[in-house]
N, CA, C and O atoms as CSV, one atom per row, in Angstrom:
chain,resi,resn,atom,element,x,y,z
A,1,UNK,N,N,149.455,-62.696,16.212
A,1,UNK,CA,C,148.889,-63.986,15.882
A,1,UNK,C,C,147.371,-63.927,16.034
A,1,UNK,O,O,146.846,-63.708,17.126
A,2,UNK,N,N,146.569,-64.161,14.731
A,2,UNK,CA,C,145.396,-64.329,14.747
A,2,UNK,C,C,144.648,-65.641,15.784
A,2,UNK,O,O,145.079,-66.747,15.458
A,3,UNK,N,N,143.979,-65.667,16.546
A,3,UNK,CA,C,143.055,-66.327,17.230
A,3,UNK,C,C,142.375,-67.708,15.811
A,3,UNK,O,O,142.051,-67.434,14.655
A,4,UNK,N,N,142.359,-69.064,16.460
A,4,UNK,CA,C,142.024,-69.994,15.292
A,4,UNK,C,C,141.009,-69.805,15.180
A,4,UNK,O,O,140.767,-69.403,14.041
A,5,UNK,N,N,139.769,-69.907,16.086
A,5,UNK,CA,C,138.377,-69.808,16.019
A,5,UNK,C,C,137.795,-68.489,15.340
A,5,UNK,O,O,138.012,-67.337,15.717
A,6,UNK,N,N,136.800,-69.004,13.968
A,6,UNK,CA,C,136.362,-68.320,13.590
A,6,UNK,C,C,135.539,-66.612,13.294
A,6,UNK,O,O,135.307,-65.610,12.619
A,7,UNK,N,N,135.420,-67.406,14.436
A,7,UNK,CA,C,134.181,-66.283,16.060
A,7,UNK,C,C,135.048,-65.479,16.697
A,7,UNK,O,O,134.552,-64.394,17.000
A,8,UNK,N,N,136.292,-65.651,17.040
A,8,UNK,CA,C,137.368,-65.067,18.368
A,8,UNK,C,C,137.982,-64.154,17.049
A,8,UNK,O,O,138.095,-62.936,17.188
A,9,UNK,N,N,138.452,-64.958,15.492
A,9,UNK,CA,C,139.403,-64.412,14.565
A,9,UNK,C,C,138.531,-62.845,14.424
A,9,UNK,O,O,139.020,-61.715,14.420
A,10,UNK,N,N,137.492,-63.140,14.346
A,10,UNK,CA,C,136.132,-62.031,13.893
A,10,UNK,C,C,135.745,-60.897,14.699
A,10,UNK,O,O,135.012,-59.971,14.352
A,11,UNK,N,N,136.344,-61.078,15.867
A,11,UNK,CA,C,136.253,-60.307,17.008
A,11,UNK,C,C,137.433,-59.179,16.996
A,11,UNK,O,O,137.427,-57.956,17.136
A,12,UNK,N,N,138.671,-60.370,16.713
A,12,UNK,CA,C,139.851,-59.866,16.990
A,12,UNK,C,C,140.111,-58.332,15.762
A,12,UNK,O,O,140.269,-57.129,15.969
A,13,UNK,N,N,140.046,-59.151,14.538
A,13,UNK,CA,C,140.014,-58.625,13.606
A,13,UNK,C,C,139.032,-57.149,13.388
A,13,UNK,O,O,139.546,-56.032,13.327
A,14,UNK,N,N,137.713,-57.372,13.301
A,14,UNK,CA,C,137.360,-55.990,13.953
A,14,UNK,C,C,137.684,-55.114,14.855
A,14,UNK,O,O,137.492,-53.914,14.659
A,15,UNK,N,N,138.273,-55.632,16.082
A,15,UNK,CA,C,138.817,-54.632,16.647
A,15,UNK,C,C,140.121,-53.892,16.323
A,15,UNK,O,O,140.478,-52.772,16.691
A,16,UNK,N,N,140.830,-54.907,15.442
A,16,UNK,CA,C,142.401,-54.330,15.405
A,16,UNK,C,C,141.702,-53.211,13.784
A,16,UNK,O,O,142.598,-52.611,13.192
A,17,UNK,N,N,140.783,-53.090,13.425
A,17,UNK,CA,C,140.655,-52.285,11.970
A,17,UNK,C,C,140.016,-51.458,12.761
A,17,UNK,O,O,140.234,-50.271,12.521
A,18,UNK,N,N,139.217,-51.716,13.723
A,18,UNK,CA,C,138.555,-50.285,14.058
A,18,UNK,C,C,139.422,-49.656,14.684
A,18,UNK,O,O,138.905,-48.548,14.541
A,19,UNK,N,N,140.496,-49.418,15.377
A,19,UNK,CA,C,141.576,-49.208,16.186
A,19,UNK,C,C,142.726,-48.997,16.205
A,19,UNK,O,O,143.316,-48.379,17.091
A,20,UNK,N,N,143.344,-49.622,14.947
A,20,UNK,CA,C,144.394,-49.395,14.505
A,20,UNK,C,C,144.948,-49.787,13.176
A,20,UNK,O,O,146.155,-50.026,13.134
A,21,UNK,N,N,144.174,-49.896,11.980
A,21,UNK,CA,C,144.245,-50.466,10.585
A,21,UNK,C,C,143.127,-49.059,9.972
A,21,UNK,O,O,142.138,-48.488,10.431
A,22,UNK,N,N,143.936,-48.949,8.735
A,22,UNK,CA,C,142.752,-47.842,7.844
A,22,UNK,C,C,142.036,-49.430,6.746
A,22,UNK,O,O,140.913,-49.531,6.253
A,23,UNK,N,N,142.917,-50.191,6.700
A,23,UNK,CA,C,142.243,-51.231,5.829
A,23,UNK,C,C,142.656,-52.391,6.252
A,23,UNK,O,O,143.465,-52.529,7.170
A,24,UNK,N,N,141.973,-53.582,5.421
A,24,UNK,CA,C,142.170,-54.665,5.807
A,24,UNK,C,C,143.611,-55.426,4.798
A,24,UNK,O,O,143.811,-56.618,4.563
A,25,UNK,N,N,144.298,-54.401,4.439
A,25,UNK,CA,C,145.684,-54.678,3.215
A,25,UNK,C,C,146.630,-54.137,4.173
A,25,UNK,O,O,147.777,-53.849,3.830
A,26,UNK,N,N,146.212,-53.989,5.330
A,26,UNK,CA,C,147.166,-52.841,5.914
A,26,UNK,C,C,147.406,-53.620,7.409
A,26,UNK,O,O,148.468,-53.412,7.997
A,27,UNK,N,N,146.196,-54.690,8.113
A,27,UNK,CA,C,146.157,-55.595,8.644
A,27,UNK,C,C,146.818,-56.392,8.481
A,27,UNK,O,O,147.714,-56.686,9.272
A,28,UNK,N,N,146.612,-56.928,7.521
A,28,UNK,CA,C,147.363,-58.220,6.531
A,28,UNK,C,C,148.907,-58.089,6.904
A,28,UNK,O,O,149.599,-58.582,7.795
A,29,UNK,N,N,149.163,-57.190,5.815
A,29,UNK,CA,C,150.650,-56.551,5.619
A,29,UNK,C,C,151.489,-56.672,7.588
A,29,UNK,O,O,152.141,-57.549,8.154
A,30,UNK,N,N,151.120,-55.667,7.896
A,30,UNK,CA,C,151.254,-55.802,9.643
A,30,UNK,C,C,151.400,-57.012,10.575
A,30,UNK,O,O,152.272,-57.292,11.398
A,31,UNK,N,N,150.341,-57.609,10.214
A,31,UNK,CA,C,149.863,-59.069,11.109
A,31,UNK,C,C,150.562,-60.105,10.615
A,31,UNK,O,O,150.846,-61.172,11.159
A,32,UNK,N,N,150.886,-59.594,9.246
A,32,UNK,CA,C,151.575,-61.003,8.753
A,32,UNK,C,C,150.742,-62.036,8.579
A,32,UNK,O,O,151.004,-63.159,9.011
A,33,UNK,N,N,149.522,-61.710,7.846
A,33,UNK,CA,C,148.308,-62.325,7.586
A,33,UNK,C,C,148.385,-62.802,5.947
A,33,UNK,O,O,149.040,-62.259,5.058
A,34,UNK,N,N,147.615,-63.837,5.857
A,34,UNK,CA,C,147.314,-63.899,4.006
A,34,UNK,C,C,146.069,-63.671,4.114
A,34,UNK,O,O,145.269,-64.485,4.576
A,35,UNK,N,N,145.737,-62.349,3.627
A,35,UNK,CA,C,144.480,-61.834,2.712
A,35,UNK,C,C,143.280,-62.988,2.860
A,35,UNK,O,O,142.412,-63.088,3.727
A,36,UNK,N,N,143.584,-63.918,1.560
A,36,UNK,CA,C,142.853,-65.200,1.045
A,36,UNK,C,C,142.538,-65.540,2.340
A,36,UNK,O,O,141.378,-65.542,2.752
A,37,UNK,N,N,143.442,-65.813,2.971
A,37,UNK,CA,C,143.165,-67.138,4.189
A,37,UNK,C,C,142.077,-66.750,4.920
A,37,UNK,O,O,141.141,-67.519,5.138
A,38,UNK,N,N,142.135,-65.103,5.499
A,38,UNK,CA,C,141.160,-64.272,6.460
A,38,UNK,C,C,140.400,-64.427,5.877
A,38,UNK,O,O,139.640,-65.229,6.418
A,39,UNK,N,N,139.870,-63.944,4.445
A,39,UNK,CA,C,138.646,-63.794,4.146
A,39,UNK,C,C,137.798,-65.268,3.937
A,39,UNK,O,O,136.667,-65.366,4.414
A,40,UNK,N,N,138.163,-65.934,3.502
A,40,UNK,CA,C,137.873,-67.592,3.331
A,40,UNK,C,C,137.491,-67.950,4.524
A,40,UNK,O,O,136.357,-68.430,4.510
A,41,UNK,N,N,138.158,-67.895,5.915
A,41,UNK,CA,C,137.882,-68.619,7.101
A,41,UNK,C,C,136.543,-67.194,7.579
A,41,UNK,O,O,135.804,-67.561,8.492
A,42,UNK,N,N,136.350,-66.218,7.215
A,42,UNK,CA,C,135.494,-65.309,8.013
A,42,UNK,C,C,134.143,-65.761,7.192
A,42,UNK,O,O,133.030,-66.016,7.652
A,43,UNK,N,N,134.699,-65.784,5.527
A,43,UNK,CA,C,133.062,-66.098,4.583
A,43,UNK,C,C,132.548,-67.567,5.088
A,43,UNK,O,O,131.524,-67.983,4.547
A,44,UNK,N,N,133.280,-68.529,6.252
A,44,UNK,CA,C,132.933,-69.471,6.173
A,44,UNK,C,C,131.924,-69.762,7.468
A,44,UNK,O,O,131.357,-70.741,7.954
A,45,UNK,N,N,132.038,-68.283,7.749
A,45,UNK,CA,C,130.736,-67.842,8.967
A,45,UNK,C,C,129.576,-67.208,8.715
A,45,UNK,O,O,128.585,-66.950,9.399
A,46,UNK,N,N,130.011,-66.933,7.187
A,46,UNK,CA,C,128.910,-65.488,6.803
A,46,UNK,C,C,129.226,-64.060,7.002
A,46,UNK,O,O,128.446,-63.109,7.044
A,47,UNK,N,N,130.428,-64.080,7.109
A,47,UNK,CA,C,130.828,-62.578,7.209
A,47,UNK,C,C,131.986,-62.342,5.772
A,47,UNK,O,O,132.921,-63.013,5.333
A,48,UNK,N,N,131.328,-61.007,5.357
A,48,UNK,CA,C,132.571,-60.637,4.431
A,48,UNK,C,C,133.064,-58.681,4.997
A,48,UNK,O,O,132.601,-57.767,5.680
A,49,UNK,N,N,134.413,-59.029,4.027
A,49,UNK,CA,C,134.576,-57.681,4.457
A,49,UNK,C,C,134.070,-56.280,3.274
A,49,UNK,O,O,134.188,-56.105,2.061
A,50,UNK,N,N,133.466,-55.475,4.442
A,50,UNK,CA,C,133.269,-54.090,3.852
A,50,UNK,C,C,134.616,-52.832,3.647
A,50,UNK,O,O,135.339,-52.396,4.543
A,51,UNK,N,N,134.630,-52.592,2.685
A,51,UNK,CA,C,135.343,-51.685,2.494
A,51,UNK,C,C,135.500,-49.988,2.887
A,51,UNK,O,O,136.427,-49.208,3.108
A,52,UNK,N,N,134.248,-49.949,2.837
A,52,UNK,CA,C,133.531,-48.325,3.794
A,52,UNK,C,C,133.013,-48.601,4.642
A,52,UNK,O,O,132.003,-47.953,4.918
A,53,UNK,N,N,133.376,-49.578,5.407
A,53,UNK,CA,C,133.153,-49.340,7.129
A,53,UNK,C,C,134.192,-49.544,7.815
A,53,UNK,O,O,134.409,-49.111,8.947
A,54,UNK,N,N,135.134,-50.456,6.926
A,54,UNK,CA,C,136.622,-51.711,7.583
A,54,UNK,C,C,135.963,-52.319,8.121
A,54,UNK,O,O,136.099,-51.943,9.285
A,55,UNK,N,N,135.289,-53.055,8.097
A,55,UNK,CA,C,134.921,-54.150,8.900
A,55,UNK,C,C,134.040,-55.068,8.551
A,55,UNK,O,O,132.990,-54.681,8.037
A,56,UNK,N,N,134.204,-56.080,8.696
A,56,UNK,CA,C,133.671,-57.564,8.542
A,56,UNK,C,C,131.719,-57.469,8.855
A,56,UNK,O,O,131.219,-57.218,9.951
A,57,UNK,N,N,131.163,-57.668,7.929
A,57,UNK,CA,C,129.413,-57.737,8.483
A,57,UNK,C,C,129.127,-58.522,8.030
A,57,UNK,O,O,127.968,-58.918,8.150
C-alpha cells in the first residue's frame, strides 16, 4: 500500500525502484498500483518519472 501523501508516496516509491523494481511497469504490476494514478499524483508535485535512472526527479 502506497503512502497518501504526495511527499511520503515519492519517497516510498523511489525507494522500492531503487531496491527492488527494474521499472516503474514492474512497480505498478507488483504493488497493485495504476500507472495513471502514480504519475498524476507525483506530476502534481513536480516530479515526473525518468526512465534511465527509475526514478522520479
Amino acid at each position: 500500500m502506497l503512502p497518501n501523501d504526495p511527499v511520503m508516496m515519492l519517497s516510498y516509491v523511489n525507494l522500492k525502484l531503487r531496491d527492488y523494481y527494474k521499472s516503474l511497469d514492474d512497480l505498478c504490476e507488483n504493488e497493485d498500483v495504476k500507472k495513471q494514478t502514480l504519475l498524476d499524483k507525483l506530476s502534481g508535485i513536480g516530479y515526473v518519472y525518468n526512465e534511465e535512472t527509475n526514478q522520479f526527479v
